[in-house]
C-alpha distance (Angstrom), angle and dihedral (degrees) to the residues before:
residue distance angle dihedral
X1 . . .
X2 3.86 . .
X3 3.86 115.3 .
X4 3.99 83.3 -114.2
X5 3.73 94.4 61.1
X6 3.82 86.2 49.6
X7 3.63 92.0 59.7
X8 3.14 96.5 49.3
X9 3.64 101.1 45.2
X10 3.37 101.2 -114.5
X11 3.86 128.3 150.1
X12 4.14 130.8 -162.9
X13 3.15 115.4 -127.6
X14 3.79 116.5 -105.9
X15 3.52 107.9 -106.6
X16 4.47 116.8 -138.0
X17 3.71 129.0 -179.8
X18 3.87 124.3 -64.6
X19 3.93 107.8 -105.3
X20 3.57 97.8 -152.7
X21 4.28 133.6 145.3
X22 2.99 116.0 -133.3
X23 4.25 106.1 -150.3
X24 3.85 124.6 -179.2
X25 4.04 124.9 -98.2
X26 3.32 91.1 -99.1
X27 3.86 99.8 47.7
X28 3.53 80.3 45.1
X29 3.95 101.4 53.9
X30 3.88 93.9 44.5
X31 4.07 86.2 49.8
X32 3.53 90.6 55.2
X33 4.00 93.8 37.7
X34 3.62 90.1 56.3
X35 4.09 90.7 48.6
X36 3.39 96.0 53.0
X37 3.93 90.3 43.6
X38 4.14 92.5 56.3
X39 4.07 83.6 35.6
X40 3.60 100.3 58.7
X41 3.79 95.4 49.0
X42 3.89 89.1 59.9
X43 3.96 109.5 108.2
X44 3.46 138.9 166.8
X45 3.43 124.3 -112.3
X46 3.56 144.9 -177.9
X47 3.45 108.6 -144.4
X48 3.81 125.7 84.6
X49 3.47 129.7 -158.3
X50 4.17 109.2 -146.4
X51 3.78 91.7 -131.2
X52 3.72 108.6 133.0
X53 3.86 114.7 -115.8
X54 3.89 113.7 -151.8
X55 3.71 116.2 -109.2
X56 3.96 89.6 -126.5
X57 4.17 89.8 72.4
X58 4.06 88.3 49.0
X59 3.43 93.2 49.7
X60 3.89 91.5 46.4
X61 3.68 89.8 56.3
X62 4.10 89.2 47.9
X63 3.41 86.6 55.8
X64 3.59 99.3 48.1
X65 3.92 89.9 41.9
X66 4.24 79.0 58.0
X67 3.64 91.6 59.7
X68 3.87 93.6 68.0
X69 3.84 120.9 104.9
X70 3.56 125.9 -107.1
X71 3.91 143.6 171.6
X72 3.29 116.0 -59.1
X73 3.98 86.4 -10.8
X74 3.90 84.9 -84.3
X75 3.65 93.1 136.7
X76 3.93 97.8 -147.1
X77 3.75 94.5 -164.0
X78 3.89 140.8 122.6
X79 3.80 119.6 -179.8
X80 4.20 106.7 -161.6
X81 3.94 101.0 -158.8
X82 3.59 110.0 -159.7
X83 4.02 131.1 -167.2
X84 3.68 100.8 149.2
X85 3.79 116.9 115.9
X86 3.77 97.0 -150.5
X87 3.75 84.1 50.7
X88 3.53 102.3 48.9
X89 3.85 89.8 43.8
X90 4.07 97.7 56.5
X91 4.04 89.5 41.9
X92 4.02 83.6 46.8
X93 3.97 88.9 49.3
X94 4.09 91.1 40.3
X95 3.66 94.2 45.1
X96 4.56 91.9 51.6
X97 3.42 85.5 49.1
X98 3.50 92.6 59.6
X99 3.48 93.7 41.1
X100 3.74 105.8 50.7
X101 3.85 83.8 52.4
X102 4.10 83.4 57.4
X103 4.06 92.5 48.5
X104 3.58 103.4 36.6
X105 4.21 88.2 56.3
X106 3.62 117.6 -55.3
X107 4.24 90.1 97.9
X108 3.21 122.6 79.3
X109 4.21 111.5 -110.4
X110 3.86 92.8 -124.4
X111 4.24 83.2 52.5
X112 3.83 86.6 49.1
X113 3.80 94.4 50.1
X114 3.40 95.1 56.0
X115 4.19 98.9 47.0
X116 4.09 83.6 49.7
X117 4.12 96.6 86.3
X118 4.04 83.9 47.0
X119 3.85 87.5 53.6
X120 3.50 93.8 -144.9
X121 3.83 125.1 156.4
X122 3.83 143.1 154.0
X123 3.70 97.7 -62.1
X124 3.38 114.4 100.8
X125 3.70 116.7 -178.1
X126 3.98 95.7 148.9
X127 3.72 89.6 72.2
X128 3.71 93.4 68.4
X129 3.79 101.5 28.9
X130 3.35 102.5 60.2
X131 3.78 120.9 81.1
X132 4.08 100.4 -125.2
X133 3.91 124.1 25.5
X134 3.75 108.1 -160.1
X135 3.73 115.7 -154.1
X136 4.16 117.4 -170.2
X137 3.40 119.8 -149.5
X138 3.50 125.1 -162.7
X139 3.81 122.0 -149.1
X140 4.18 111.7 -138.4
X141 3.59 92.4 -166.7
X142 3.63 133.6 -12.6
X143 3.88 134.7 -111.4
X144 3.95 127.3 -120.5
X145 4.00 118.7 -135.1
X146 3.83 75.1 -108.7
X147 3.88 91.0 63.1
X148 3.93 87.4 -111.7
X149 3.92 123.8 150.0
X150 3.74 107.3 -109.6
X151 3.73 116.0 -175.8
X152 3.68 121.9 -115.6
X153 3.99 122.3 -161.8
X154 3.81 137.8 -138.7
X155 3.68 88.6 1.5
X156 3.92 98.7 159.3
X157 4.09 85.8 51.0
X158 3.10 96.2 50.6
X159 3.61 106.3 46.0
X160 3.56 84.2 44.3
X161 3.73 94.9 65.6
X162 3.97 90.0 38.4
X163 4.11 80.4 61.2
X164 3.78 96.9 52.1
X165 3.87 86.9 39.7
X166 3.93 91.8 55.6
X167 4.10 96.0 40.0
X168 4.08 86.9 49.7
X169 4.18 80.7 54.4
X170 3.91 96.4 52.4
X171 3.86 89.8 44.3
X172 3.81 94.9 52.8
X173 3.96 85.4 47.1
X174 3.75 93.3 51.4
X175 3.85 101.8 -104.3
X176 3.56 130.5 128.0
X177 3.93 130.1 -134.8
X178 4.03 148.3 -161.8
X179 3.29 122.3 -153.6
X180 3.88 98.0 -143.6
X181 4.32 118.7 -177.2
X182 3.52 103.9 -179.4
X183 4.39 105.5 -167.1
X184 2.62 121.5 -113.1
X185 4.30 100.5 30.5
X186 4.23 100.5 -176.2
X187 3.93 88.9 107.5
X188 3.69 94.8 59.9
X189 4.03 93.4 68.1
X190 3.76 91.6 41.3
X191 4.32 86.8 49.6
X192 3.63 96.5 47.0
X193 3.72 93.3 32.1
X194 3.80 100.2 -124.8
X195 3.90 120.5 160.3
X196 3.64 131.1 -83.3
X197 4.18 89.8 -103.7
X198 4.21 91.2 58.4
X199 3.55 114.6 82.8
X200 3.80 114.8 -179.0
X201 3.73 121.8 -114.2
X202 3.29 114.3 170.6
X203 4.10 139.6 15.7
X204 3.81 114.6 -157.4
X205 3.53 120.1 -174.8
X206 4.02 105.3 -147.2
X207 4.36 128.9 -158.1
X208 3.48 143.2 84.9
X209 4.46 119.1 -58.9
X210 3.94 115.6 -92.1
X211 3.50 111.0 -112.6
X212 3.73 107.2 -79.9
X213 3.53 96.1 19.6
X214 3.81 117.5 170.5
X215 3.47 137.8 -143.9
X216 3.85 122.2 -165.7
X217 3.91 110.2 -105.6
X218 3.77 99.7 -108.7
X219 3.79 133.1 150.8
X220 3.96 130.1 -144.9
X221 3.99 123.8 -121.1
X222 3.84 107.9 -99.9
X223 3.85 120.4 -118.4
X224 3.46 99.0 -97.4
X225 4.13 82.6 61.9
X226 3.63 97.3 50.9
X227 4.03 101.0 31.7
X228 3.93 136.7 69.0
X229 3.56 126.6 -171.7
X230 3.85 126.3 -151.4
């Protein structure tokens, strides 16, 4: 421990053996075959059944989400798990108000042209029909028990990863998702009342599709589009 860690109280963490399995290459190909099989028939959709979801698969997916790595292992993250109806109603009202100001002039056309083949607009009827909404919250810095700023790093990457950790969760469950960015995102802390050092990132609408949901009939880029090898 350097004599600048001392004086300002901080500790290392002790460090304990890796728990890790070690499986063969082909145990480890099918594994990773078989994820990218149930992975690449996740989608996201916009329409919610009602159904009610139980609270233990939410938290399960929190939990997972918690598992990701972060800077400095600070974990800058705050998942706001909502069920309520009057809740989900006034951030469903907030959120098309922001929203019809982004469609009716506030966006850029180029931004515009590329939402059309999504045919996405300010209506919002996901946020209220499915059973949880799931807002994260990502922490720019932290606060002391002395109410002192304390700064956190690689917040947006790490909460980023916590995301993709959480939506691979849901999927594996049997849930479906939307990743849903309203701009601008201040309201959200004031709504849910979060404090002044959480600034929302992401709302994702949580539950199981509506019968006859549809997803738009898209493709993804192939690995030799989204890989280089050196």
């Amino acid at each position: 421990m350097t004599e600048r860690q001392i004086a300002d109280g901080l500790r290392t963490y002790p460090f304990v053996p890796l728990v890790h399995e070690r499986r063969t290459i082909e145990d480890s190909i099918a594994r990773g075959h078989a994820f990218l099989a149930d992975m690449n028939r996740r989608r996201t959709t916009r329409h919610f059944s009602t159904e009610p979801v139980p609270r233990e698969m939410i938290e399960l997916a929190i939990r997972t989400a918690g598992t990701a790595p972060s800077g400095a292992h600070q974990q800058p993250w705050t998942f706001v798990a909502i069920s309520d109806a009057t809740i989900k109603q006034r951030l469903r009202a907030a959120a098309e108000q922001e929203e019809r100001q982004f469609y009716g002039g506030k966006a850029p056309a180029d931004w515009i042209d590329a939402l059309a083949p999504l045919g996405t607009d300010e209506h919002k009827p996901h946020l209220t029909d499915a059973p949880w909404v799931v807002v994260l919250f990502r922490q720019s810095y932290g606060l002391t028990a002395e109410g002192k700023k304390r700064t956190f790093y690689y917040t947006d990457e790490s909460c980023g990863i916590a995301a993709g950790f959480f939506m691979a969760a849901l999927h594996r469950m049997g849930l479906v998702s939307l990743t849903h960015t309203p701009n601008p995102m201040g309201f959200l802390r004031d709504l849910l009342g979060r404090p002044v050092n959480e600034k929302a990132m992401v709302v994702m609408p949580v539950g199981y599709p509506a019968a006859g949901a549809s997803v738009p009939d898209l493709s993804r880029k192939d690995l030799d589009e989204i890989a280089v090898w050196l």
